[in-house]
C-alpha positions in Angstrom: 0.0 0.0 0.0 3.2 2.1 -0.7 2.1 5.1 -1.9 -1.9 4.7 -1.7 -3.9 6.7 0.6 -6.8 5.5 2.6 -9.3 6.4 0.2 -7.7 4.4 -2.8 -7.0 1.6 -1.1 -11.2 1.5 -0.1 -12.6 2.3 -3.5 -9.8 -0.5 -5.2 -11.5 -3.1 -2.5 -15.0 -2.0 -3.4 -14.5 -2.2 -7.2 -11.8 -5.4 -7.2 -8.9 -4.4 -7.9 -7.6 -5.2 -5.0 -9.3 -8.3 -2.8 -8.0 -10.4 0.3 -9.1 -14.2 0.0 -11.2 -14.1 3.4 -13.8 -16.9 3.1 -10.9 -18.6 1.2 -8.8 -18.8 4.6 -12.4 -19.5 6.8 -10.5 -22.6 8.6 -7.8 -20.3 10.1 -10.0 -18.0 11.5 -12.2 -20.7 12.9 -8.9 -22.2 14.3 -8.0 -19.0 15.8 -11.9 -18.3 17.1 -11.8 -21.7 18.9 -8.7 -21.4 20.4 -9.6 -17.8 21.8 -13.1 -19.4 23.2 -11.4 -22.0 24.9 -9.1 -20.1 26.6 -11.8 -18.3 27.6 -13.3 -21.0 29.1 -10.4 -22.1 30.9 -10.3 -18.8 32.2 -13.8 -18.5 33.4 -13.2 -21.9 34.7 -10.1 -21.6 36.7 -10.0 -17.7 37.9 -14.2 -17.1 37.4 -15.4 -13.8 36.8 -15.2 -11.8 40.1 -18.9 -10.5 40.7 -19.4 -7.3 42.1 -21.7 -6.6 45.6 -24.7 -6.0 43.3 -24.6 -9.7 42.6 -23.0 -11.5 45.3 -24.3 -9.4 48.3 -22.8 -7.9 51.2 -21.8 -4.7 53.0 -20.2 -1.6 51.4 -18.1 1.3 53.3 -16.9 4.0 51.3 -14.4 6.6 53.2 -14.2 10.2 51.7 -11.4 12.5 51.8 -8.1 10.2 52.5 -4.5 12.0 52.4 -3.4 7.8 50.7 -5.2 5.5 49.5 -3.6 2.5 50.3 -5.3 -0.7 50.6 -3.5 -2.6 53.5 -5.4 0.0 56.1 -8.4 -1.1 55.1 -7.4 -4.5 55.1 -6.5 -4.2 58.4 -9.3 -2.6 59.6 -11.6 -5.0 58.6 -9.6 -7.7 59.9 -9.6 -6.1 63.5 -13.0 -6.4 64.1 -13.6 -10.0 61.0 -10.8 -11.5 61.3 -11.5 -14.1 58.6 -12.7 -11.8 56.5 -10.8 -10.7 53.0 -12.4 -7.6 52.0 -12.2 -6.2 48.7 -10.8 -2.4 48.2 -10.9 -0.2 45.7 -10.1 3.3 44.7 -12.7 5.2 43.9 -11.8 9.3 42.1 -8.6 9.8 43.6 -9.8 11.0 46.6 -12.1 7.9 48.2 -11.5 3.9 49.1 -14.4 2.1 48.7 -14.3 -1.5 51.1 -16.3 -4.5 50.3 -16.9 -7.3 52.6 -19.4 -10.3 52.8 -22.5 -9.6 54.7 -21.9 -8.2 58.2 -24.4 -7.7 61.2 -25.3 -4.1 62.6 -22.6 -4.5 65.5 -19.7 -5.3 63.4 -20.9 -2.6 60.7 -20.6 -0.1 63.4 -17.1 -1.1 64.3 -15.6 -1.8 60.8 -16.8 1.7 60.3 -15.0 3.4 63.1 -11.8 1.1 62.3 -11.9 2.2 58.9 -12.1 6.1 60.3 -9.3 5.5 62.6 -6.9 4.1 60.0 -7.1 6.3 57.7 -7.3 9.4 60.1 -10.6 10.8 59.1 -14.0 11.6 60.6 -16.5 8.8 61.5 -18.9 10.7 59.2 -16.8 10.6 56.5 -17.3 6.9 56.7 -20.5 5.8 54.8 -21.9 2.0 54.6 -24.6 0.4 52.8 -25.8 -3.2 52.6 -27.1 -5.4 49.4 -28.6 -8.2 50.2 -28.2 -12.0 48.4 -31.8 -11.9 47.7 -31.7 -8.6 45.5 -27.9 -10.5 44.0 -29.6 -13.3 42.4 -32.5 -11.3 41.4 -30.0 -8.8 39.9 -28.3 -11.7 38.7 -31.1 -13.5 37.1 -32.5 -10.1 35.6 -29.0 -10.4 33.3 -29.2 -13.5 32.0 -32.8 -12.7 31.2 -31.8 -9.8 29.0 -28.4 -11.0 27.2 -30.9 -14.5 26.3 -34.2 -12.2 25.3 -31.5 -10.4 23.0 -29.7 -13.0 21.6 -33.4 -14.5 20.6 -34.6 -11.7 19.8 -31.9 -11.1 17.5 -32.2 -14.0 15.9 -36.1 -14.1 15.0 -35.0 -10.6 13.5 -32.2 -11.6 11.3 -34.0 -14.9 9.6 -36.9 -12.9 9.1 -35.3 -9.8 7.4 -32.6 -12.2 5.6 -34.7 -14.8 5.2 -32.4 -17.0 5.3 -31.8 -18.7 9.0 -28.4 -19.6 8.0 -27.5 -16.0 7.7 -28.9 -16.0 11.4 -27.3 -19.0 12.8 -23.9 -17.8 11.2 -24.4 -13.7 13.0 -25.6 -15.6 16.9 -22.5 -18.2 16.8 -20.4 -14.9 16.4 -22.4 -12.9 18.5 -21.9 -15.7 21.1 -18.4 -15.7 20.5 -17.8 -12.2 21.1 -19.7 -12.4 24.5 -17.6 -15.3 25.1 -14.4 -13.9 24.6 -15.2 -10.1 26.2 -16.3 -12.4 29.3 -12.7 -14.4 29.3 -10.5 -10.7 28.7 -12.6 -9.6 31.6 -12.0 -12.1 34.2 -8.2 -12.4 33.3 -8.0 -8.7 33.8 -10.2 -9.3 37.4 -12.2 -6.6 37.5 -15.3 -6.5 39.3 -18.8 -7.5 37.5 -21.3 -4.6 38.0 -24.8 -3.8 36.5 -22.7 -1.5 34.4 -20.9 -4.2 32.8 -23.9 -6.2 32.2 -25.0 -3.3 30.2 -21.5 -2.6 28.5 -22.1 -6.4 27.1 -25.7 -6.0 25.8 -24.3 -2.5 24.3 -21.2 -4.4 22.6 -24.3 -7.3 21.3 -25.9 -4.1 19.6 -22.7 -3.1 18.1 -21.8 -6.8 16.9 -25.5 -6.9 15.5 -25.4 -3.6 13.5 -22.3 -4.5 11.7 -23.1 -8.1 10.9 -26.0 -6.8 9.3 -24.1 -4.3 7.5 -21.9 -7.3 5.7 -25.1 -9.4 5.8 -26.9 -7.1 3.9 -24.1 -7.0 1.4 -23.4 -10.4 0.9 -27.3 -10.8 0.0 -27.1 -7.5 -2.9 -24.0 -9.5 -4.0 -25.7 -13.2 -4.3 -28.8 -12.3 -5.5 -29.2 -13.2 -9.0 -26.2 -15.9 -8.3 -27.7 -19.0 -9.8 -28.1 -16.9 -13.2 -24.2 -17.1 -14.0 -21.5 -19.2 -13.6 -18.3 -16.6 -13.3 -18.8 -17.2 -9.7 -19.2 -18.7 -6.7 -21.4 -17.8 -3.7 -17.9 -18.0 -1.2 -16.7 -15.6 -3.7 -19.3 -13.2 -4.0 -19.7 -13.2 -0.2 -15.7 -12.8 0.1 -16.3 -10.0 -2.1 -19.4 -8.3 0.3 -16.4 -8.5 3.3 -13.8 -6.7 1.2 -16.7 -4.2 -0.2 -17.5 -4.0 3.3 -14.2 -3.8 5.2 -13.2 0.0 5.4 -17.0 0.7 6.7 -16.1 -1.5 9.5 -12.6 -0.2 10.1 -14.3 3.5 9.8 -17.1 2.2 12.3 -15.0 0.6 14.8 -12.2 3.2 15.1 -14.9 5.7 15.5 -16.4 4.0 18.6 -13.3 3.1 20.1 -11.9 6.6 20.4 -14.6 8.3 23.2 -14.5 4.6 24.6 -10.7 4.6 24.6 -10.6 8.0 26.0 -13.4 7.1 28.8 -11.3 3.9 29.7 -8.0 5.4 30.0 -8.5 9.1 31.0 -11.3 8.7 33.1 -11.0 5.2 34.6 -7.7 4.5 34.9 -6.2 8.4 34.6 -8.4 9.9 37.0 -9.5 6.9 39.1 -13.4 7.1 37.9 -14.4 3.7 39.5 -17.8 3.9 38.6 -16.8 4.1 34.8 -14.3 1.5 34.1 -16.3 -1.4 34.3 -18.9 0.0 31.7 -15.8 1.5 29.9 -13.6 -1.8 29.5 -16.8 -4.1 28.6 -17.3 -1.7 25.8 -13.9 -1.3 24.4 -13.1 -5.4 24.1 -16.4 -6.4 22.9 -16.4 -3.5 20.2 -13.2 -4.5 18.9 -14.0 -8.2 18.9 -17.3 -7.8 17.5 -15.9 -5.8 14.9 -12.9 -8.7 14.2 -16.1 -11.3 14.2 -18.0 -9.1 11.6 -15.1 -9.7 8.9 -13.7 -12.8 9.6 -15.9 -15.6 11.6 -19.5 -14.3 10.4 -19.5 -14.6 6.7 -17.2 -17.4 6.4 -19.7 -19.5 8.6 -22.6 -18.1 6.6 -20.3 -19.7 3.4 -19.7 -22.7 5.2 -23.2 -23.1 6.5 -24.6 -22.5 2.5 -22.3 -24.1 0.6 -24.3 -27.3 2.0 -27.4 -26.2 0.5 -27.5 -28.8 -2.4 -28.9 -26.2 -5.0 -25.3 -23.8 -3.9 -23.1 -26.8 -4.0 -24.7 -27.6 -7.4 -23.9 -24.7 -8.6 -20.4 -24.1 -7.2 -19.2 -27.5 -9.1 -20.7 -25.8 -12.7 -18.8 -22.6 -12.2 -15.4 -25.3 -11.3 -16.4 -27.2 -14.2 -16.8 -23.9 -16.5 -13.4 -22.9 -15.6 -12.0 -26.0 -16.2 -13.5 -25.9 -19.8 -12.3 -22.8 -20.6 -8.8 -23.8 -19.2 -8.5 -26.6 -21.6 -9.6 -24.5 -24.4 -7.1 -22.4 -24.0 -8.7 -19.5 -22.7 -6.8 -16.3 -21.1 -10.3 -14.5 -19.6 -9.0 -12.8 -16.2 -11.7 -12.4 -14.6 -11.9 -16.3 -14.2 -8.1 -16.2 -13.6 -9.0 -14.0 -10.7 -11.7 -16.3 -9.9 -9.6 -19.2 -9.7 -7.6 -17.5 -7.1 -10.7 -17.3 -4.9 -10.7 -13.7 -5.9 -13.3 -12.7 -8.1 -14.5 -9.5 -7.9 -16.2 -6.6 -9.9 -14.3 -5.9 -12.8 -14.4 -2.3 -14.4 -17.0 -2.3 -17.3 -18.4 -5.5 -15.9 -21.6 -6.5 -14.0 -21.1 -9.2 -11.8 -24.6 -10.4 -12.4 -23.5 -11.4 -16.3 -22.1 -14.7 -17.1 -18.1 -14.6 -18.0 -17.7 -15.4 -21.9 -14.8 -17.7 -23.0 -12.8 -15.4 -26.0 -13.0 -16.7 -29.3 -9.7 -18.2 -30.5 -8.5 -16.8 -33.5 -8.0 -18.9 -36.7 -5.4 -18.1 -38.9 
């Protein structure tokens, strides 16, 4: 791309001059999909996801205006009063340390909260508490999975009826699924906390994976619509060529979304210590860029895989081999099916993909 601006390089995919073979190489990405999912399994498995209080339940002290915001006061503050007790601590803008603990009577609330004053050499008012039941955790709890399955349904009805084609849906929830999979695994290896916010960063990041599936989706359908009328090319090639058409839009789409959330992530969360946005901001920026990744390469190549079974598809991928092949052997030069040989037949200039390639006359002398 020596030489070719931005621009070029996106009008030379959308026409076909240039093209990158990405149904062709479907087995590598699946490869590398699977590998990512079960790593994020084993992930999930081993270290777990670590849940927040609004799931799990249990008692909250927040202390406002520390000169330091170490941790190992706190720690040892709780311990004084629980000593079995590993509380969780956080900082929260700078200026605050929030301490979580599992659920603790009225007594010891009292106590942890004067301990927690003491230690870090502020007022007892300063020292706030709240409590979250186990009841209102599993409700919270159950209330999540509700949504992300209602979605991912709802999704689904959606795409096979506006596609009509449930392929086409099957192919966008498997990636979908992945997404969620792998956004959950980066999220527990980092070991942040789960929150209602992140619940809602994931069914945000679902939209997001949804809207641009159904950008290449709709492409790939424009592209194969009048498919069985020709034989110049193949459904896996006129779907490769909807990615390609497709690919700067999500490049553009992507980078565009990841800026605020970058700037949200490390400014605000990790910059300025905004606890109560990182967990929304980090859900947000891995599940956009994976969904994004999942868009190009793991959606339409399943959607290929998936239809290429069809028997009326298969039928008519071995006519356009076979058409090749004739023209081959009778000595034809015709690029286009030279491109399409290579698994990269595209739009040629002057061309309509929707008319059959021509063998050239050989010239008699």
């Amino acid at each position: 791309m020596a030489g070719m601006t931005f621009a070029q390089w996106g009008n030379d995919l959308y026409t076909g001059r240039r093209s990158y073979p990405i149904v062709a190489k479907r087995r590598l990405w699946f490869t590398v999909v699977a590998v990512l999912g079960l790593a994020s399994v084993a992930i999930l498995g081993v270290k777990g996801l670590t849940l927040g209080i609004d799931f799990r339940g249990g008692s909250e002290f927040t202390v406002e205006g520390v000169t330091t915001t170490e941790q190992e006061p706190a720690v040892e503050a709780v311990k004084s009063v629980v000593p079995g007790e590993e509380p969780r601590v956080a900082v929260v803008g700078g200026s605050a340390v929030r301490v979580q603990t599992a659920q603790l009577d009225a007594d010891e609330v009292e106590q942890v909260s004067g301990a927690l004053a003491e230690a870090y050499g502020v007022e007892r008012a300063d020292v706030s508490n709240s409590f979250v039941g186990p009841t209102w955790g599993a409700g919270v709890s159950q209330r999540a999975l509700l949504g992300v399955g209602v979605f991912v349904l709802a999704a689904a009805a959606f795409m096979a009826i506006y596609f009509r084609a449930w392929r086409m849906s099957v192919a966008a929830i498997v990636a979908m699924l992945s997404d969620l999979l792998i956004s959950a695994g980066i999220y527990a290896l980092i070991g942040w906390e789960v929150t209602p916010s992140t619940i809602i960063g994931f069914l945000t990041i679902l939209g997001f994976s949804l809207y641009d599936k159904m950008v290449v989706f709709d492409k790939v359908r424009e592209n194969t619509q009048n498919l069985l009328s020709q034989t110049r090319s193949t459904y896996g090639e006129r779907a490769n060529l909807a990615v390609n058409q497709t690919l700067v839009r999500s490049i553009n789409t992507s980078v565009v979304a990841l800026l605020p959330v970058a700037g949200i992530l490390f400014v605000g969360a990790l910059w300025l210590g905004a606890g109560t946005l990182r967990d929304l901001s980090l859900s947000l920026f891995v599940g956009i860029a994976v969904g994004a990744a999942s868009s190009i390469f793991l959606a339409t190549p399943l959607d290929v895989l998936l239809r290429e079974k069809e028997p009326k598809i298969a039928d008519h991928t071995a006519a356009v081999l076979a058409e090749r092949e004739r023209i081959a052997a009778e000595g034809g030069h015709d690029a286009e099916l030279a491109a399409a040989a290579a698994g990269t037949a595209q739009l040629i200039p002057g061309h309509h993909l929707g008319h059959a390639a021509q063998p050239r006359r050989r010239r008699t002398s």
